[in-house]
N, C-alpha and C positions, 0 to 999 in steps of 0.2 A: 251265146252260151258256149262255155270251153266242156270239150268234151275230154274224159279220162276214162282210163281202167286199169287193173292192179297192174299190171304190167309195165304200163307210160308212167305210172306215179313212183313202181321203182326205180325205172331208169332215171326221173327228175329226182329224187332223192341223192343218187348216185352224182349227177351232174353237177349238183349245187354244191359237190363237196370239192371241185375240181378249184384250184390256185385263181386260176381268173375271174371267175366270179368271186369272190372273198372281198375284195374293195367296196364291189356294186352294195354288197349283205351289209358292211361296214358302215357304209353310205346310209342306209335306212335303218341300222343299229338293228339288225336279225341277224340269226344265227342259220347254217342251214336249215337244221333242223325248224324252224320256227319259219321259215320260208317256204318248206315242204306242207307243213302245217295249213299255212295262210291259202297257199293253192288250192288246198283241199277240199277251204269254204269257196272257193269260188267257178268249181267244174261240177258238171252232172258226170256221175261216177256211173258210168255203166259197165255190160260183162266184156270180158276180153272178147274180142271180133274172131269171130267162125273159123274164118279164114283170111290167110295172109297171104296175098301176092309174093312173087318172089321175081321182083324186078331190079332191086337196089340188090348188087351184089356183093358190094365194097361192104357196107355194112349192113348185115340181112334186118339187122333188128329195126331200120328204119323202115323195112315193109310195115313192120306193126301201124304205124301212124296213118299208112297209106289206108288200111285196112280198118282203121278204129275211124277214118274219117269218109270213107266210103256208104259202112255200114250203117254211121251214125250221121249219114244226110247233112254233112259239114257245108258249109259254104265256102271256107277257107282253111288252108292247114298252115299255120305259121310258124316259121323255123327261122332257126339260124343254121342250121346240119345243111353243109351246102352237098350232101347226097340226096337230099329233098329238095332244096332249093333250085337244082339243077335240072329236075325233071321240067318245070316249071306247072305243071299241073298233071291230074290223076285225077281221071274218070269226071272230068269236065271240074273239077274242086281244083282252083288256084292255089299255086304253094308259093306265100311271101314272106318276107321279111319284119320280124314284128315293126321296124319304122314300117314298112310299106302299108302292116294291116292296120297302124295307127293313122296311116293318112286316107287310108278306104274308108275307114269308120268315122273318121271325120267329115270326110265330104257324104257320107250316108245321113251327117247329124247336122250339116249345115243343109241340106236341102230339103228336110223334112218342117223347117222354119218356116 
């Protein structure tokens, strides 16, 4: 389950407006907006987290994630933001790369056969 809050869903709004993603949106004939949208059926929307650590100093706002994924008992937090990625995990919660979390969940769905 992905987890969100108003907070994470503005910044991904924000993010999907950026030049480099534009091709990938192309690719699957979405618009941001309509990609914002889509995410939206697919996370459990909960409140913004209590509290934010303040360990990421480069850019604070990636505390948020640390914090939305602490509170909300994440198994994994997956980025591309290599100020998360760099950590390499918070508070025993692995931060990978979405290929990385596509090949964890694969091998989670190949052994359950």
């Amino acid at each position: 389950m992905l987890l969100a809050c108003q907070e994470t869903v503005k910044e991904l709004a924000r993010i999907v407006q950026y030049k480099r993603f534009q091709p990938r949106l192309r690719m699957v004939d979405m618009s941001a907006d309509e990609a914002s949208a889509y995410y939206m059926n697919l996370v459990r929307f909960v409140p913004n987290p209590k509290e934010v650590p303040h360990i990421i100093h480069e850019d604070p706002f990636d505390n948020l994630f640390l914090a939305l994924a602490s509170e909300g008992n994440a198994q994994l937090i997956i980025s591309g933001d290599r100020h998360l990625l760099g950590l390499g995990s918070h508070m025993g919660i692995q931060i990978v790369t979405p290929n990385e979390a596509c090949k964890v969940m694969e091998t989670l769905l190949t052994s359950k056969k």
